[in-house]
C-alpha positions as CSV (number, residue, x, y, z in Angstrom):
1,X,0.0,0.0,0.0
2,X,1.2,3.3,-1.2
3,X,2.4,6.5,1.2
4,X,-0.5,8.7,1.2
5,X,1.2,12.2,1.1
6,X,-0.8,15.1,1.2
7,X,0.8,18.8,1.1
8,X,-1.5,21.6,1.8
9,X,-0.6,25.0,0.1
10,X,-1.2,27.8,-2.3
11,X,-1.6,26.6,-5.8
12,X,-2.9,28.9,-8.3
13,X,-3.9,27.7,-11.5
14,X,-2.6,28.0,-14.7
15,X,-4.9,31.7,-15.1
16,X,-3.8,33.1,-12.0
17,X,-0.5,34.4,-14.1
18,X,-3.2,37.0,-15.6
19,X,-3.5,38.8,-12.2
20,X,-1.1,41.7,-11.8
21,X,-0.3,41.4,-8.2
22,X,1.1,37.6,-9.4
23,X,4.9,38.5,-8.7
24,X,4.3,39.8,-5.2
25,X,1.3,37.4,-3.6
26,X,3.3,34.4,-3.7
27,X,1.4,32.7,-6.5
28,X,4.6,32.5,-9.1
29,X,6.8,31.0,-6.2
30,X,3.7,28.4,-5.4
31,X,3.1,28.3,-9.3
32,X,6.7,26.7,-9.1
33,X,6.0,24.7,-5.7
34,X,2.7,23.3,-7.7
35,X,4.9,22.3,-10.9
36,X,7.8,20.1,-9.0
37,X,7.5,19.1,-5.6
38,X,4.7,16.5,-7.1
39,X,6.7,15.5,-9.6
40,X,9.8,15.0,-7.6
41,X,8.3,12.7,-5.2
42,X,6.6,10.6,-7.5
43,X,10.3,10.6,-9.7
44,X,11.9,9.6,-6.6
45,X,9.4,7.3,-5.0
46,X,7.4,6.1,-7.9
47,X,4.2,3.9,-6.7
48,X,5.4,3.5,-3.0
49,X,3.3,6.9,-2.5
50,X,0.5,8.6,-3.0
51,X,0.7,12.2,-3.5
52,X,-2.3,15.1,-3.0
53,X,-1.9,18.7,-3.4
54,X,-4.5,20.5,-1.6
55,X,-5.4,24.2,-2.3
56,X,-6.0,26.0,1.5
57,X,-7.9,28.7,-0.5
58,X,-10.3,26.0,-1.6
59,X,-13.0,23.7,0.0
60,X,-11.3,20.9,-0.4
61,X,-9.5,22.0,2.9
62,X,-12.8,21.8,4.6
63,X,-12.4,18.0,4.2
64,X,-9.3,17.8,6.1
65,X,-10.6,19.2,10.0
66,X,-7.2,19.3,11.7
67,X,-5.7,21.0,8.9
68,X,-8.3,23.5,9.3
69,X,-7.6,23.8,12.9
70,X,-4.1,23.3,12.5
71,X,-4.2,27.0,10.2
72,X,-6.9,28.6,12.6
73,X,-4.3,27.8,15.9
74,X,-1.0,28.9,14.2
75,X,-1.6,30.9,10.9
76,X,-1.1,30.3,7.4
77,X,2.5,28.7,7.3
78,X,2.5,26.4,4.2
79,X,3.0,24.3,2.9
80,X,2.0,21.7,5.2
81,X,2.5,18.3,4.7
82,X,0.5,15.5,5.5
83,X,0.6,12.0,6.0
84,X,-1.5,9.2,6.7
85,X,-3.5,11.5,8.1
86,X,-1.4,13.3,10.3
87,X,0.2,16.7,10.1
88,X,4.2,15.9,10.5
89,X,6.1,19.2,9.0
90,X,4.7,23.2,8.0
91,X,6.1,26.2,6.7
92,X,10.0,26.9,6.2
93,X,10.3,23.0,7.8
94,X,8.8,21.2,4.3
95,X,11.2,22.1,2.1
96,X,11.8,19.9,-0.6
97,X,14.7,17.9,1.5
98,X,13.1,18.1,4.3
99,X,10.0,16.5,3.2
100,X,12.1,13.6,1.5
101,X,14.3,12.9,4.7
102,X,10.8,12.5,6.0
103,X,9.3,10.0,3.7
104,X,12.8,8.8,3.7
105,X,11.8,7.5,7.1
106,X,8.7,6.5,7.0
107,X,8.6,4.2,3.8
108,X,11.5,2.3,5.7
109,X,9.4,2.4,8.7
110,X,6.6,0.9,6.3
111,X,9.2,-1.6,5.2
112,X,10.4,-2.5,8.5
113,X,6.6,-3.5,9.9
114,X,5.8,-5.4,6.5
115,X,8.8,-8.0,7.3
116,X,7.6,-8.7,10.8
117,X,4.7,-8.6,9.5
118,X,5.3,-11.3,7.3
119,X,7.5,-13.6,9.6
């Protein structure tokens, strides 16, 4: 069973470029965040996870309560990242190495209980 990894962030779509505040709102450098870290985990990882961009600015969020509450307690610091289901990393602390020395760790976590598991 795959990693489900979930980041939670600010990912305009391909029309927010049209907006003329798009240099200084943050949406070309989550443009960017939108367009690789994806890409990079599913390079590196392949079908071990299960990746999920979520858009705070969207309902979907709505669907994820402790995100919700997670933002409402401490602010906006995104991205945040997710997984199974459990908030592990925000902000500055997801960078793109960060979040791989994370999964990193938990797919041999994964890997560790699956050979118990199947002595």
């Amino acid at each position: 069973m795959p990693l489900d990894i979930k980041l939670f962030g600010y990912y305009p779509g391909a029309n927010c470029t049209s907006c003329q505040n798009f240099e200084g709102c943050g949406g070309k450098a989550h443009l960017w965040d939108f367009q690789s870290i994806k890409a990079k985990l599913i390079e590196r990882y392949g079908d071990r996870v299960r990746v999920s961009l979520v858009d705070v600015f969207t309902d979907e969020v709505k669907k994820f309560p402790p995100v919700v509450e997670y933002i409402r307690t401490y602010g906006l610091r995104i991205p945040i990242l997710m997984l199974e289901d459990e908030i592990i990393s925000c902000g500055g602390e997801a960078s793109d190495n960060a979040v791989f020395e994370i999964v990193d760790y938990a797919l041999a976590e994964m890997a560790k209980e699956a050979a118990v598991a199947g002595h």
